[in-house]
C-alpha positions as CSV (number, residue, x, y, z in Angstrom):
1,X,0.0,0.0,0.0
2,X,3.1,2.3,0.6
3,X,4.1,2.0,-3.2
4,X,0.5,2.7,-4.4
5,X,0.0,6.1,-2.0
6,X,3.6,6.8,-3.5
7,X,2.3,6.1,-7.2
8,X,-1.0,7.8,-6.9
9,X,0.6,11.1,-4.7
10,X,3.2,11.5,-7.8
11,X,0.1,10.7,-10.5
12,X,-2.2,13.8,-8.2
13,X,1.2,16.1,-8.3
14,X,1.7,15.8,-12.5
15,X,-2.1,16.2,-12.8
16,X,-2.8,19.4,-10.6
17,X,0.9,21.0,-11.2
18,X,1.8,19.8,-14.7
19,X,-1.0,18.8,-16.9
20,X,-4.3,21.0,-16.0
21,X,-1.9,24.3,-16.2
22,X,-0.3,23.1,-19.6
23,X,-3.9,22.5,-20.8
24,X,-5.0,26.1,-19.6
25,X,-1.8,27.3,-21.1
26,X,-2.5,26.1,-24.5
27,X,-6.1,26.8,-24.2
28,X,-6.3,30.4,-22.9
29,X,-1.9,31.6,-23.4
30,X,-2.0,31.7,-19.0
31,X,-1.1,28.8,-17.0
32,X,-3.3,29.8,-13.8
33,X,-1.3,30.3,-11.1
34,X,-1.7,33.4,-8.9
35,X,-0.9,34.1,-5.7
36,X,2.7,33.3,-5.6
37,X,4.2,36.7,-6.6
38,X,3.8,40.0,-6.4
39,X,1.6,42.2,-4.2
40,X,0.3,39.2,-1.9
41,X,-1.3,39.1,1.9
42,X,-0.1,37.8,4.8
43,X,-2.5,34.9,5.3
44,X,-1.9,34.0,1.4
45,X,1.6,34.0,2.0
46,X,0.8,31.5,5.4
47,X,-1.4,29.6,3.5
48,X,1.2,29.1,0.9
49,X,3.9,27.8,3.1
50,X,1.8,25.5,5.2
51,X,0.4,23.8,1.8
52,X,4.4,23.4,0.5
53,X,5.2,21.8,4.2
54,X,2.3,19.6,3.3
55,X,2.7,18.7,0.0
56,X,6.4,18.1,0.8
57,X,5.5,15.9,4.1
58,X,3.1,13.6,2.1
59,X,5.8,12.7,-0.4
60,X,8.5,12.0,2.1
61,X,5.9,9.9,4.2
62,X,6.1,6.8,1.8
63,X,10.0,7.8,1.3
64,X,11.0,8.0,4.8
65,X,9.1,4.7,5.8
66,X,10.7,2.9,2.7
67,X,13.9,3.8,3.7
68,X,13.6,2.9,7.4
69,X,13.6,6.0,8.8
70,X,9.9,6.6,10.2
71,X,8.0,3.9,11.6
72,X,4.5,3.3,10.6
73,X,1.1,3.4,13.3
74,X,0.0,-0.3,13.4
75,X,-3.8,-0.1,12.0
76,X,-6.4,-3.0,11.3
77,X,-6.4,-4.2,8.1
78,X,-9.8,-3.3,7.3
79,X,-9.0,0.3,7.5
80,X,-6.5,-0.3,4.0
81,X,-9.3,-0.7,1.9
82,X,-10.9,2.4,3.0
83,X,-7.5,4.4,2.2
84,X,-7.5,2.9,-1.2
85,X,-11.2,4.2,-1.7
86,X,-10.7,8.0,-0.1
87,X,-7.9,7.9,-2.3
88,X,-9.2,7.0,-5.5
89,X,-12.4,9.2,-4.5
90,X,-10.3,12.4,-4.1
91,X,-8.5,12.0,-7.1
92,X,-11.6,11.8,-9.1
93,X,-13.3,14.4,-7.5
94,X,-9.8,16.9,-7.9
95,X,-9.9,16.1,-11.8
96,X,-13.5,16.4,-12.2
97,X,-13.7,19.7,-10.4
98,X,-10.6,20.9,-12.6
99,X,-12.2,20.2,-15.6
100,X,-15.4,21.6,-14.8
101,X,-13.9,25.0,-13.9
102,X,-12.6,25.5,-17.6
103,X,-11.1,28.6,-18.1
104,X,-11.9,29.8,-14.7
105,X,-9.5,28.0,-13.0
106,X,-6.7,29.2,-10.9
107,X,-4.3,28.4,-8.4
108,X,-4.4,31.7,-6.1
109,X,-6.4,34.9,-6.2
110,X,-5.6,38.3,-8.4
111,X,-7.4,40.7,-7.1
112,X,-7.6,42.5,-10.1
113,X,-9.3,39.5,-12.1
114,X,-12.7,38.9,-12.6
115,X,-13.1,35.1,-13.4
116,X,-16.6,33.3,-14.1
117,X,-18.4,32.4,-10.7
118,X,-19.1,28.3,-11.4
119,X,-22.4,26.7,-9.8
120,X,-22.7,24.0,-11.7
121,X,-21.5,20.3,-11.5
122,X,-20.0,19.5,-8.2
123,X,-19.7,23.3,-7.4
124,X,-23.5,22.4,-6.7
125,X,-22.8,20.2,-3.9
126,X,-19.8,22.3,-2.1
127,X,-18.2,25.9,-2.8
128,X,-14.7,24.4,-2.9
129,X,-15.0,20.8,-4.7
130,X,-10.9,20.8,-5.8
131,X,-9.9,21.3,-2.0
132,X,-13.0,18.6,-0.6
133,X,-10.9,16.4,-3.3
134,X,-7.8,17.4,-1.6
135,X,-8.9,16.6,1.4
136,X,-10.6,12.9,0.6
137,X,-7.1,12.1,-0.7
138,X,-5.3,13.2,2.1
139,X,-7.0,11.4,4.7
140,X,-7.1,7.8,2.5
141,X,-2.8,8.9,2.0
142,X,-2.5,9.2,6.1
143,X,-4.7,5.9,6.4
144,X,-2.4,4.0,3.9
145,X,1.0,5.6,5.2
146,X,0.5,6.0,8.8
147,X,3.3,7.3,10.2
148,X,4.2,11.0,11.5
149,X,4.9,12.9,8.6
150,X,1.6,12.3,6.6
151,X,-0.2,13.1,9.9
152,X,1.3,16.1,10.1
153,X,0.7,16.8,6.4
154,X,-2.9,16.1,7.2
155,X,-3.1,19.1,9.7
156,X,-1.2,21.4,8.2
157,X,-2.9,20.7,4.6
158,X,-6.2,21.2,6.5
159,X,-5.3,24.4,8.0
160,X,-3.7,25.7,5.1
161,X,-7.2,24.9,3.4
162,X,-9.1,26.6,5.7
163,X,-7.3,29.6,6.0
164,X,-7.2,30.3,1.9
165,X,-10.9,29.7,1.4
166,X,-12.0,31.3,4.6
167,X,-9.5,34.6,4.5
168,X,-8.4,34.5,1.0
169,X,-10.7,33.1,-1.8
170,X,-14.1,34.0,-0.3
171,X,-13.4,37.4,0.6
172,X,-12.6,37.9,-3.2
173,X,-15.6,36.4,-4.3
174,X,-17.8,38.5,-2.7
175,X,-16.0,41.5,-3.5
176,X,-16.1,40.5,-7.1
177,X,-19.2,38.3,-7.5
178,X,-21.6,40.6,-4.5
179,X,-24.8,39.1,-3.9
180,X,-24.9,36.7,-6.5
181,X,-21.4,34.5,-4.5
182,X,-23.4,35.5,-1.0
183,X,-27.1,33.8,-2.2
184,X,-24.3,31.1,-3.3
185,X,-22.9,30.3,-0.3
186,X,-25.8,30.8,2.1
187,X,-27.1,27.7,0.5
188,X,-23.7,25.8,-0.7
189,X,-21.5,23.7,2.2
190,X,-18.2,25.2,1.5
191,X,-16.5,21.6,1.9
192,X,-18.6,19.2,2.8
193,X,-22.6,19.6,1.7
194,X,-24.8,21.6,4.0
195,X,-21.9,22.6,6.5
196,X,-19.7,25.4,6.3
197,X,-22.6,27.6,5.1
198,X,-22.3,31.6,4.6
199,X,-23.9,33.8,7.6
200,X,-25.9,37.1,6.2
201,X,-23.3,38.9,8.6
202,X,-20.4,37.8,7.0
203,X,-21.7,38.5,3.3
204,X,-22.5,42.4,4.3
């Protein structure tokens, strides 16, 4: 199970980080990324740096526990099974959200921008359907390499989550998208469906 978290980690990496902004890239001339240069906020900057510790933790989980370094947390087989699935899950639901986002998709926020607000697809079920993804696949990774360093990742992926959609991305929506994000999200989970749901307070 190490070698397939290791295989399918690598496979999410060259998806997310290689392919979908070579595809926007040749569709639209931009690659997608923002948020990594220039005039950029604290809490992006935080959020940045705790999803590199992450992303960097997860891949030397498998390594460091191949190599003898890092032991691994005895769990009952049954719970393998369930990795494999939350695995497989998140990866599909990271690709499919990609995809569905088209040309609106980005890594980061410019302020100046003014993408499409998408509703559609899984955005119907949850505001954020590429970090819910995220998420499936990090907890099915931690269950199939069990060890310290991908339950750190776990944490510090989750916060770094948090703090981007919470401080960073949804904040710009509603200065950009107004009422029409707020009616959004009063209604739409913002991970999980039904939970994380926008307060009237918040959207004034």
């Amino acid at each position: 199970m190490i070698e397939f978290a290791l295989v399918s980690y690598s496979l999410l990496l060259v998806i997310v980080f290689g392919l979908r902004p070579w595809l926007q890239y040749r569709q639209t001339g931009d690659h997608g990324f923002r948020g990594f240069s220039g005039r950029t906020s604290a809490l992006e900057r935080l959020s940045g740096l705790l999803f590199a510790i992450a992303f960097s933790a997860f891949f030397g989980a498998p390594i460091a526990t191949l190599m003898g370094a890092v032991d691994l947390v005895a769990l009952p087989g049954w719970i393998s099974p369930i990795g494999v699935a939350l695995v497989l899950a998140g990866f599909v639901v990271v690709v499919a959200a990609q995809y569905q986002m088209g040309v609106a998709w980005r890594v980061g926020v410019d302020r100046s921008e003014r993408t499409t607000l998408i509703k559609d697809g899984l955005f119907a079920w949850v505001r954020n359907p590429i970090f819910s993804g995220i998420g499936l696949f990090g907890a099915g990774f931690s269950l199939l390499v069990p060890n310290v360093l991908s339950g750190s990742a776990l944490l510090l992926g989750a916060l770094g989550l948090e703090i981007q959609a919470r401080c960073v991305e949804e904040p710009y929506l509603l200065r950009t998208h107004g009422e029409a994000y707020a009616e959004y999200a009063r209604r739409v989970g913002r991970f999980v469906p039904r939970i994380g749901l926008l307060s009237r307070r918040r959207a004034t």
